[in-house]
C-alpha positions, 0 to 999 in steps of 0.5 A: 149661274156658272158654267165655266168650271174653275175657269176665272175667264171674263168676257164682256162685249161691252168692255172697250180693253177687251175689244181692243184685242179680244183674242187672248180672251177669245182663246181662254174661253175655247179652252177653258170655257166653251160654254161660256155665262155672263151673269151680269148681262146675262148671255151664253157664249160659244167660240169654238168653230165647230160648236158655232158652226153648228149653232148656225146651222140649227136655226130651229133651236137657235132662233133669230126672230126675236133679234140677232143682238143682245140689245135689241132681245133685251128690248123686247121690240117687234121687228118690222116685216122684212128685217130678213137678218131677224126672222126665222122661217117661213117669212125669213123663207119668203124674204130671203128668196125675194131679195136673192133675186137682186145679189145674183152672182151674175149681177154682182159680177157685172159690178166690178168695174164700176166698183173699180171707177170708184175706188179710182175716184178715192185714190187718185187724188191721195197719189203724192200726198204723203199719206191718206185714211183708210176709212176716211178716203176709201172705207167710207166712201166706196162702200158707199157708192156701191150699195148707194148705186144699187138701191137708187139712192142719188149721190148727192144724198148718199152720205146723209144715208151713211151716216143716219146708219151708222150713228144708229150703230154708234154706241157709248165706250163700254155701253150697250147699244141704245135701241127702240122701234126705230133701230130700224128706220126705213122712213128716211127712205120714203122720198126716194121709193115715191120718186121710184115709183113714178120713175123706174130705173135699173136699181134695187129699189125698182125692182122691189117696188115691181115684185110679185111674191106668194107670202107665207100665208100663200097669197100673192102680193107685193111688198108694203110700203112699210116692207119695202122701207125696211129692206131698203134700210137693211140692205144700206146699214149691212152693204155700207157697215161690215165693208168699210171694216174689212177695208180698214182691217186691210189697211191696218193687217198687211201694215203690220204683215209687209212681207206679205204684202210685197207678195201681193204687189208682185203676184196680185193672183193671192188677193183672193186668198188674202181677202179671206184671210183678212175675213178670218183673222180679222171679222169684222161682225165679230158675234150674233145672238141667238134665243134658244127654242127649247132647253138644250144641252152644250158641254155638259150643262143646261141651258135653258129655253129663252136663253141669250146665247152668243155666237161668237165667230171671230173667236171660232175663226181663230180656233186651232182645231179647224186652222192650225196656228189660228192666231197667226195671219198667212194668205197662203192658207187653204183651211176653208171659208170661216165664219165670218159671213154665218152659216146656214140659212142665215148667211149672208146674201151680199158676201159675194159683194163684200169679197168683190168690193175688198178684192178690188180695193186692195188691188187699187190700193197696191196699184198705187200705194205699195208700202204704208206704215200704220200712224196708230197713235191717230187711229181710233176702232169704232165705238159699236157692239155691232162690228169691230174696225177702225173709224180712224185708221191714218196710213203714211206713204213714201 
């Protein structure tokens, strides 16, 4: 099938040149081909914001349930209860409003310091090195810390729990993801509900072990084991993941912007605006897949019921037709929140955390380090499908 007119356009997320600056494609296909086909892999792509934006927000044409990634609908696989992010209502309904409870924006508020002391743990022994690693030094650590704190995790263990995460997201260049029942693997987390259980504190965990919700069939419970074993894994894989890329684009974007950046280590008041933009220019969960309900038409063509379409935000971010110039970086921008974090009843319940956590880096970083230069011939971007951002990203200091 073709649906792009004459348009010789390719995207393919899998291929490792285009993920290296996907943009110039990104732009062609918002031109040329805003509804776009993959016939190899066989998915729908759409990148203008508008059109992104309301795919979002049409959760009942466009569904998640069946998994917001291209793989795991491939797959066929049954998500587990409480995999939140690929539900559709009413148990997405019912699951949202639980965990809500526990990224209140007053409990996300009373975080900062402690996220500040960690990113001062970071930091303060890199002081006259002579350089450190955005991801290694700071990305991978205080991410960690934080969401390791909330869920109850010790911090002896905190690092093992990264990492069985991440190489669950980890991929061969230019491949799809290798998924099966246990993409989603809460069962290392068993140990620590048990110990919960027999020895409550001030942390999320606790407080899923203690809540009493009316499900979507109307009665009321607590959660199962098996339920609390997978929220437990989603909140880690989601609260770790998606921020260490933002730090790390932080590292590499102001490098490469260091008028702006002086701007920011003479008025800290614009790192609000420069996190946001950061979310734009760079989003670190550059699509998510969706399923169509019914057959539906987008630009002038069918696409039918049962169909894999693409959003694709990172390119909606960068659309001219809601900010102007997409393509250049200016924390003075005042266009409106992107994308990044979804729209609709999917969006992201920790977003007010990961703008938290990459407001407070930046600033601890500038408090130390005001100018860096990028070593690029050492960094390396990830090898996932899932996220886009750096696993390597050296920085050198004066």
């Amino acid at each position: 099938m073709t649906v792009q007119g004459a348009s010789d356009v390719y995207y393919d997320p899998y291929d490792v040149g285009i993920d290296a600056d996907p943009y110039p494609v990104y732009r062609r296909m918002r031109e040329e081909a805003p509804l776009y086909y993959n016939e190899r892999h066989d998915f729908y792509a759409l990148t203008r914001f508008a059109d992104v934006e309301k795919g979002l927000l049409d959760s009942k044409t466009f569904i998640s349930g069946r998994g917001g990634i291209i793989e795991l609908i491939r797959a066929g696989i049954e998500m587990p209860s409480g995999v939140l992010i690929f539900e559709d209502p009413p148990v997405h309904t019912v699951h949202r409003r639980l965990l809500s409870r526990v990224f209140s924006p007053r409990r996300v508020a009373e975080l900062e310091p402690k996220i500040r002391e960690f990113c001062v743990r970071s930091l303060d022994p890199l002081v006259g090195a002579g350089g450190f690693d955005f991801i290694a030094d700071l990305g991978a650590q205080m991410p960690m810390r934080v969401i390791g704190m909330l869920l109850g995790i010790p911090e002896q263990d905190q690092e093992a729990v990264r990492d069985s995460t991440d190489r669950n997201l980890r991929t061969e260049a230019g491949q799809p993801m290798d998924v099966s029942e246990h993409f989603i693997d809460g069962d290392q987390f068993g140990d620590y509900i048990d110990w919960r259980a027999e020895h409550p504190s001030d942390d999320i965990m606790t407080e899923l072990l203690r809540a009493e919700f009316e499900d979507e069939t109307g009665e009321v419970r607590r959660l199962s084991r098996d339920e609390l074993l997978t929220y437990i894994a989603v909140v880690a894989g989601a609260g770790n993941e998606t921020t260490t890329r933002l730090i790390g684009w932080t590292g590499k974007v102001l490098g490469d912007h260091p008028d702006q950046r002086r701007e920011l280590v003479e008025d800290r008041s614009l790192i609000p605006g420069a996190i946001e933009e950061l979310l734009r220019f760079e989003t670190p969960a550059p699509h998510m897949a969706r399923v169509t309900s019914r057959a539906v038409e987008l630009h002038g063509q069918e696409v039918p019921e049962g169909s894999i379409v693409q959003m694709i935000p990172a390119a909606a971010n960068h659309d001219d037709r809601r900010f102007p110039d997409g393509d250049r970086f200016d924390i003075h921008r005042t266009d409106g929140p992107p994308l990044t974090f979804g729209f609709g009843i999917h969006l992201c319940l920790g977003a007010a955390l990961a703008r938290l956590e990459g407001r407070v880096a930046l600033d601890e970083v500038l408090n130390r380090f005001p100018t860096w230069e990028v070593d690029l011939d050492h960094a390396g971007l990830a090898p996932t499908s899932t996220v886009r951002g750096w696993e390597i990203l050296p920085v050198t200091v004066p």
